[in-house]
C-alpha positions as CSV (number, residue, x, y, z in Angstrom):
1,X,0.0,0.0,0.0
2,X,1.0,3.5,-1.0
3,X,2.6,5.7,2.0
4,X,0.3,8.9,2.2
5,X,1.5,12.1,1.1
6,X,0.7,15.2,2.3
7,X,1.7,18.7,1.7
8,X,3.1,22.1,3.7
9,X,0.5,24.8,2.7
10,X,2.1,28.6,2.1
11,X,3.2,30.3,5.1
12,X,6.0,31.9,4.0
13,X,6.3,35.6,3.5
14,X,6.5,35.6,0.0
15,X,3.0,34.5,-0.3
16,X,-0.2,36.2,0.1
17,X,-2.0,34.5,3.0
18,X,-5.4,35.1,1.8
19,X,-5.7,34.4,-2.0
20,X,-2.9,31.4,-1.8
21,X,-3.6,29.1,0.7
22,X,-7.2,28.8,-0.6
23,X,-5.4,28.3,-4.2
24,X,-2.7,26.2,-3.3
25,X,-5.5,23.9,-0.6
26,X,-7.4,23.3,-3.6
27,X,-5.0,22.3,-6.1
28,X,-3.1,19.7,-4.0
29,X,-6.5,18.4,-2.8
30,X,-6.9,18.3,-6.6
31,X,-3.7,16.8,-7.5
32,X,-3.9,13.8,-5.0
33,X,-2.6,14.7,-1.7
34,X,-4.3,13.3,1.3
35,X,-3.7,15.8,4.0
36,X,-2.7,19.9,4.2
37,X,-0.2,20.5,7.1
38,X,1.2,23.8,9.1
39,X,4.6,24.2,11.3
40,X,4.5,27.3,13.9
41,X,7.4,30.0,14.2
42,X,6.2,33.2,15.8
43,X,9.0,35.3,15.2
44,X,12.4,36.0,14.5
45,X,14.8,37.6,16.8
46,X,17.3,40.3,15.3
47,X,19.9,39.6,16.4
48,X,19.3,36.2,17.6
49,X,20.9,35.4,20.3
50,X,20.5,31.5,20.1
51,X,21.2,28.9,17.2
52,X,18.6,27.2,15.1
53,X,17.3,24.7,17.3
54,X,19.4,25.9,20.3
55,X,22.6,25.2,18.3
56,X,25.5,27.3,19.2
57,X,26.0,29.3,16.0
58,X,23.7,27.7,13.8
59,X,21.3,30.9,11.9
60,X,18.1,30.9,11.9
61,X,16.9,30.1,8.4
62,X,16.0,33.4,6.3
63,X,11.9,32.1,5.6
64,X,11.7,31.9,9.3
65,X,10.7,35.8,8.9
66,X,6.7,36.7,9.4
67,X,5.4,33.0,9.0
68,X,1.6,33.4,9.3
69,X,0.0,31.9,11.9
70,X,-0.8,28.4,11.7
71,X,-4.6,27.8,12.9
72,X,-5.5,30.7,10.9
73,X,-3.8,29.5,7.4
74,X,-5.5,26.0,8.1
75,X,-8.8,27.9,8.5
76,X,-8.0,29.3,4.9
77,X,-7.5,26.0,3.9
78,X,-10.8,23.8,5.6
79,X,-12.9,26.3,3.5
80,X,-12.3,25.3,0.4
81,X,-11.6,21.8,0.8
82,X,-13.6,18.7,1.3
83,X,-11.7,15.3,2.2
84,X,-8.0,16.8,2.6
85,X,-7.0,16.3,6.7
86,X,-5.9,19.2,8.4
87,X,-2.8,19.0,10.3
88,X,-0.2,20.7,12.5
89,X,3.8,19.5,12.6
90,X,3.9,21.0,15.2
91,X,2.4,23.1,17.0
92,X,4.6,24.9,19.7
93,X,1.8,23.7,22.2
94,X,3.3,25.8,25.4
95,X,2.7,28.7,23.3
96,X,-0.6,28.7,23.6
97,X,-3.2,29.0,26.5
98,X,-4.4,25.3,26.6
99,X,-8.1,26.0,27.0
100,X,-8.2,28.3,24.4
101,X,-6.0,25.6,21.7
102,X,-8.2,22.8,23.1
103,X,-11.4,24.9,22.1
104,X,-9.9,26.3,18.9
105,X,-9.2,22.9,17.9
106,X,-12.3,21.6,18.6
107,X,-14.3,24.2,16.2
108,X,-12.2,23.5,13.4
109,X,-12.7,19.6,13.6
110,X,-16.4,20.3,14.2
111,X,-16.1,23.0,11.4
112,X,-14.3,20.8,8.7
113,X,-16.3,17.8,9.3
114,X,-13.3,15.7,11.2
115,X,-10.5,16.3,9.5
116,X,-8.0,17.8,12.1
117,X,-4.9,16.4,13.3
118,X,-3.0,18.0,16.2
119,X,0.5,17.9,16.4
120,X,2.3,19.0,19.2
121,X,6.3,19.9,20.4
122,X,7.8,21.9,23.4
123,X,9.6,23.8,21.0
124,X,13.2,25.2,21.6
125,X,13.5,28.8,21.5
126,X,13.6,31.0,24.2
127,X,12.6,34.1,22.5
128,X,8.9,32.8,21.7
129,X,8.9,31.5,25.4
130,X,9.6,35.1,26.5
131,X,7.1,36.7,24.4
132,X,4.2,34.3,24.4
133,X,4.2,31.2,26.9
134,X,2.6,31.5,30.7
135,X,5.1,29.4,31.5
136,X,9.1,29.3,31.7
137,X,11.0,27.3,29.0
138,X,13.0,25.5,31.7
139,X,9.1,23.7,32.7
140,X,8.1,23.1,28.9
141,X,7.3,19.3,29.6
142,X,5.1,20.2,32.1
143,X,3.2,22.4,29.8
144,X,2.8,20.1,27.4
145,X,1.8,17.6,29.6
146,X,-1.4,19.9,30.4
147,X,-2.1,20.6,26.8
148,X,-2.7,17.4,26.7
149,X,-4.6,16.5,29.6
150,X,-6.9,19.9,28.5
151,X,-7.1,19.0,25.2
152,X,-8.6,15.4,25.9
153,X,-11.0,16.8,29.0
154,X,-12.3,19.6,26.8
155,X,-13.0,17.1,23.5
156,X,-14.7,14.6,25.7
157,X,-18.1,14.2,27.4
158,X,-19.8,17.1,29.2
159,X,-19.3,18.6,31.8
160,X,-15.8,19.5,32.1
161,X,-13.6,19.6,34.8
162,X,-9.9,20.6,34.9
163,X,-7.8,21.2,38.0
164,X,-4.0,22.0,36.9
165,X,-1.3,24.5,37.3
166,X,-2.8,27.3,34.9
167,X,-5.9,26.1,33.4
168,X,-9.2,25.2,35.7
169,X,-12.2,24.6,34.5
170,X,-14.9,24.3,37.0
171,X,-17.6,21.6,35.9
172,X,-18.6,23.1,32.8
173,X,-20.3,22.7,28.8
174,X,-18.2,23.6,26.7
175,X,-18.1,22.9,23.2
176,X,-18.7,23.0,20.4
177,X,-17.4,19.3,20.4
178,X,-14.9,17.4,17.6
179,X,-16.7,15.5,15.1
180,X,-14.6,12.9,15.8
181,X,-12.1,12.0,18.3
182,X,-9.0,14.5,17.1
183,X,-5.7,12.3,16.6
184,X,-2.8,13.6,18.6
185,X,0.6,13.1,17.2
186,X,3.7,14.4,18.9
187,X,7.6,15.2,18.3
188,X,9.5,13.6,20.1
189,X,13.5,12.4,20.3
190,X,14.4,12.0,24.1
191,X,13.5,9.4,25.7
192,X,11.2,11.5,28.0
193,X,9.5,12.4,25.3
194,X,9.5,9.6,23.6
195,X,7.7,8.4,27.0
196,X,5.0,11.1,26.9
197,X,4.1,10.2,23.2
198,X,4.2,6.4,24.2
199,X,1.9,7.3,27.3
200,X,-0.4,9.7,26.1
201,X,-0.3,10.5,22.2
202,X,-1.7,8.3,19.1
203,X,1.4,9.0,16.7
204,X,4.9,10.4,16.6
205,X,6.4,13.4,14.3
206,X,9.3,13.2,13.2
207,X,11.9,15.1,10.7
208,X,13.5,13.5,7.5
209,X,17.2,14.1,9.0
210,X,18.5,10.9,7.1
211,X,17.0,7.2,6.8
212,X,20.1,6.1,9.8
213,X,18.6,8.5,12.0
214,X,15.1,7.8,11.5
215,X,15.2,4.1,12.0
216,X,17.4,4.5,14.9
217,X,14.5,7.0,16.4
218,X,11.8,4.1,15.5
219,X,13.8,1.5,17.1
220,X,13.7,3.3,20.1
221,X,10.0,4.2,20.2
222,X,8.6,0.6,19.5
223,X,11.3,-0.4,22.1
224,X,9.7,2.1,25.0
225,X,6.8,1.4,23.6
226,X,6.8,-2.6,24.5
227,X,8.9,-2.1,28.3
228,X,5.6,-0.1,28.8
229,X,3.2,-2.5,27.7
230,X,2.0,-0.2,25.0
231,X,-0.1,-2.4,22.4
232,X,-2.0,0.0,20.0
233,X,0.0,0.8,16.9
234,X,2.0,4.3,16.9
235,X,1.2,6.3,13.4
236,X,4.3,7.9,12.2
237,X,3.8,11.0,9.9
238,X,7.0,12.0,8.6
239,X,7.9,15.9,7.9
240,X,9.9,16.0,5.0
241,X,11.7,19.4,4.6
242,X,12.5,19.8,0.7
243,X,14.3,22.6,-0.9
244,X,13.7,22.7,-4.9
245,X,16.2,23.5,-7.7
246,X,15.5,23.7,-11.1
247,X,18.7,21.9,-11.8
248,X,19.8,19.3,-10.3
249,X,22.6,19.3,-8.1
250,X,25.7,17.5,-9.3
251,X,28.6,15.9,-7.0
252,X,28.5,14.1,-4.0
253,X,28.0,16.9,-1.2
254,X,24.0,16.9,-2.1
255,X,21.9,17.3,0.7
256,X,19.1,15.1,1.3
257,X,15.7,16.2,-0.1
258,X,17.8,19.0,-1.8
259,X,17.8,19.3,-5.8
260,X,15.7,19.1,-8.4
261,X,12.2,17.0,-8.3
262,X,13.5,13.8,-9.6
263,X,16.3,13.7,-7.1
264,X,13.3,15.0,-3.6
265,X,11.5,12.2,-4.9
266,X,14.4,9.9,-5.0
267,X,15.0,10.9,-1.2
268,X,11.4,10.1,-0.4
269,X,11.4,6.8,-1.6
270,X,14.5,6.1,0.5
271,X,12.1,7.9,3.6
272,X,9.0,5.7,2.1
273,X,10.9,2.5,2.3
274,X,11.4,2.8,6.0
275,X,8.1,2.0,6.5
276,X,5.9,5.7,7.5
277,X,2.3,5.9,7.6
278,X,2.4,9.3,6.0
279,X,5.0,12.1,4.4
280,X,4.6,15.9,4.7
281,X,6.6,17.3,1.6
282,X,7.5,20.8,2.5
283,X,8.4,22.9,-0.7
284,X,7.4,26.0,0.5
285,X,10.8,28.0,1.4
286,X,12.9,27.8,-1.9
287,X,9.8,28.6,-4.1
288,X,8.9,32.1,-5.6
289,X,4.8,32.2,-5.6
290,X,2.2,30.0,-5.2
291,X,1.9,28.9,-9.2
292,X,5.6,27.5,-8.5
293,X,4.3,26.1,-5.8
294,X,1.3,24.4,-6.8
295,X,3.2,22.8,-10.0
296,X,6.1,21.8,-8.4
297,X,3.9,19.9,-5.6
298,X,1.9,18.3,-8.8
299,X,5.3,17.2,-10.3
300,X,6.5,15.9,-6.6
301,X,2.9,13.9,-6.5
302,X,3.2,12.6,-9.9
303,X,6.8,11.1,-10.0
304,X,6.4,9.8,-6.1
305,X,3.3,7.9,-7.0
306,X,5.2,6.4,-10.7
307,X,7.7,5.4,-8.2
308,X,5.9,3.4,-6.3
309,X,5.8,5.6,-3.0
């Protein structure tokens, strides 16, 4: 059976948020793909004063600037689709208020007719902590943790009641309610979070940072997963970062998922073969407009289904 493909919708600031994620939703819903994902960023410090990903000297990537807002552009995008899933890799969960996230995400579900999928992470920078999150980036875990515990009291049975460190609800209605019961995927590479995800989440969401790496990661999981008596399966949606070139690139020193379309899809079979439920492809960042976008995405589609993935 064919791994799932999904696509990154526009959040970049070279597109225009209102005309071309409705245009680019539709086209890939059009084309074949099975699900429309965002990532969160909420700003960009200038000067930064931490790495990418709390490297030491690693910068910040340049499309990092002014990316829209991620249940908003998915929004855009449940409008004017039908069947496409909605879904978040990831959402910087700590960042929000969890009542209000838990409720958001409900409407949309309820809105779209099911189709959400919330993905979650702690995150890693410590300007967004600053500027948005009630809590301190040292207790991230634990705000996560109550995400989580929010999230499922408020998309369950009536009424709700929530006792926690900054959310309580006293016995309460409060919906409207998911259509369905809303998957919850999360990143995760420690092994404490690799125990939350294992303990609490229905599916893991990871990076495509090379095939070693990945099954190394997966090893791992389905390891915790059976010390801790975990039985139901554990969906793994992939995020696949791509960055297009109209040529290909020549020479050893190619980075994976980097290059022209033949040689992204010849990286996502290598992904594929590993054995994930689903594949984001991410083309947004090296692409001028959303007509590049929408036919490159076709031509990513296409060859990835010729070749079997």
């Amino acid at each position: 059976m064919a791994v799932r493909l999904g696509l990154g919708l526009p959040q970049s600031r070279q597109y225009d948020l209102g005309r071309d994620v409705p245009d680019v939703a539709r086209a890939a819903e059009a084309t074949g793909y099975e699900s429309l994902w965002v990532y969160e960023r909420i700003l960009f410090p200038e000067p930064a004063r931490q790495g990418l990903y709390g490297i030491e000297g690693r910068p910040w990537p340049d499309h990092y600037r002014g990316v829209a807002d991620p249940l908003v552009t998915l929004t855009l995008a449940a409008a004017v689709t039908e069947r496409a899933r909605l879904g978040t890799s990831v959402l910087v969960a700590p960042l929000h208020l969890p009542f209000q996230l838990a409720r958001t995400l409900a409407t949309l579900d309820a809105a779209s007719g099911g189709r959400v999928v919330a993905g979650f992470g702690t995150g890693w920078s410590h300007d967004e902590y600053a500027a948005s999150s009630v809590r301190p980036f040292a207790e991230r875990g634990q705000a996560l943790d109550e995400v989580i515990e929010v999230c499922r009291a408020v998309w369950g049975p009536d009424p709700v009641s929530y006792d926690g460190k900054v959310t309580r609800i006293a016995p309460a209605v409060v919906g409207p309610k998911p259509a369905r019961p809303i998957p919850l995927l999360l990143a995760a590479g420690s092994r404490k979070a690799m125990t939350r995800l294992v303990d609490h989440a229905d599916g893991w969401l990871p990076v495509a940072s090379g095939v070693e790496q990945l099954l190394r990661q997966r090893q791992q999981l389905e390891d915790l997963a059976a010390e801790r008596g975990r039985t139901r399966p554990i969906r793994t949606v992939l995020r696949a970062n791509a960055r297009h070139s109209a040529r290909a690139h020549e020479g050893t020193g190619r980075r994976p998922l980097h290059g022209s379309v033949d040689q992204i899809v010849e990286d996502l079979a290598g992904y594929a073969a590993t054995g994930p439920d689903e594949i984001i492809v991410d083309l947004q960042s090296t692409l001028r407009d959303a007509g590049e976008l929408k036919d490159v995405a076709a031509e990513v589609y296409e060859k990835a289904r010729a070749a079997g993935i």
